[in-house]
C-alpha positions in Angstrom: -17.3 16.7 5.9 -14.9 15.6 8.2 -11.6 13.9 7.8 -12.5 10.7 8.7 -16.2 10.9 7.2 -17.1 8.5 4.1 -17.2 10.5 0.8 -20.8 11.4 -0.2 -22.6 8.7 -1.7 -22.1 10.1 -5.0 -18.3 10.1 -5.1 -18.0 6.8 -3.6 -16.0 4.1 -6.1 -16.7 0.3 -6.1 -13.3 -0.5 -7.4 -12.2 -2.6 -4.5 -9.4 0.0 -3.6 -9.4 1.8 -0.2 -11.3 5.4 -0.4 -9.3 8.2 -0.9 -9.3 9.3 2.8 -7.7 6.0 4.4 -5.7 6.6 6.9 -5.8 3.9 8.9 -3.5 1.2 6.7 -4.5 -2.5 7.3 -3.0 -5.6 5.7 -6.1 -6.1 3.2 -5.9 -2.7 2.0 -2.2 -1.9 1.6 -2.4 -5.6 -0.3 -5.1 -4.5 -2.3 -3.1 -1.3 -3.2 -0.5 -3.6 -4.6 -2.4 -5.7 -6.2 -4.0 -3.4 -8.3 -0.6 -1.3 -9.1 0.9 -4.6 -10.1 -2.6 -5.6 -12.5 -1.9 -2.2 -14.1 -5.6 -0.8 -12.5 -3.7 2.5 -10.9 -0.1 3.7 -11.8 2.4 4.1 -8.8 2.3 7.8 -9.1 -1.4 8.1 -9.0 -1.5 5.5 -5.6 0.7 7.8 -4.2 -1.3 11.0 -5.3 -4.9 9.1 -4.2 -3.8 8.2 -0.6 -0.8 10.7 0.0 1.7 8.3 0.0 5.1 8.1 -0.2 6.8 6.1 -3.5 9.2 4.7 -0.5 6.5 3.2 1.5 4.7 1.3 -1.3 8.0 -0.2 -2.6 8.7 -1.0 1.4 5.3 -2.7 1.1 5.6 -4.5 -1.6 9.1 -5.8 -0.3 7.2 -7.1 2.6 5.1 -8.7 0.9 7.9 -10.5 -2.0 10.4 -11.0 1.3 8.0 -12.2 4.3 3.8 -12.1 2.7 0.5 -10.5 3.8 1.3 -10.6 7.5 4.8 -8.2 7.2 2.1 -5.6 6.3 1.2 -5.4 9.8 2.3 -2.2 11.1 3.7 -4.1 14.3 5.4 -6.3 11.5 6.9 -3.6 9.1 8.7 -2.3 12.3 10.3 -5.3 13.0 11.2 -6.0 10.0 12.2 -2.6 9.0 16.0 -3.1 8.9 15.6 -6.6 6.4 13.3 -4.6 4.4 15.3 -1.4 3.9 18.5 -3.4 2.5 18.9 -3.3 -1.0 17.4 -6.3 -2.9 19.7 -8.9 -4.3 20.0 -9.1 -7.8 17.8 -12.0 -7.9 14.8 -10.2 -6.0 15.7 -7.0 -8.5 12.6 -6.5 -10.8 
């Protein structure tokens, strides 16, 4: 199987979540990563184990999404907004 093959039909998951060997990130599917982190469907940890992620880039994600919405999960987007995005929350945005 190659890297950017579908899993076998057997080890395919209908959860709505991206498969395991994403690598190309989209808006829809970095949302519905947070999405289901945030309804309690997959633990941080285990998003970041399931599509070798880093715990910095979903929590840069998901400040996209609080700070600016679906479209700041553009890659073009999350470039320009990188430096508003990196700056420490306020205390009113703090969770």
């Amino acid at each position: 199987m190659s890297f950017m093959s579908p899993p076998p039909k057997g080890l395919q998951r209908d959860d709505g979540l991206p498969p395991d060997d994403t690598v190309r990130w989209v808006p829809s599917r970095k949302a519905a990563v947070l999405k289901a982190i945030q309804d309690g469907r997959i633990s941080l940890e285990d998003a970041c184990t399931r599509w070798r992620l880093s715990i910095e880039e979903l929590r840069l994600w998901q400040r996209a999404m609080d700070r600016v919405g679906t479209p700041a999960l553009r890659v073009t987007r999350v470039q320009a907004y990188r430096p508003l995005l990196e700056q420490t929350p306020s205390r009113s945005e703090e969770k």
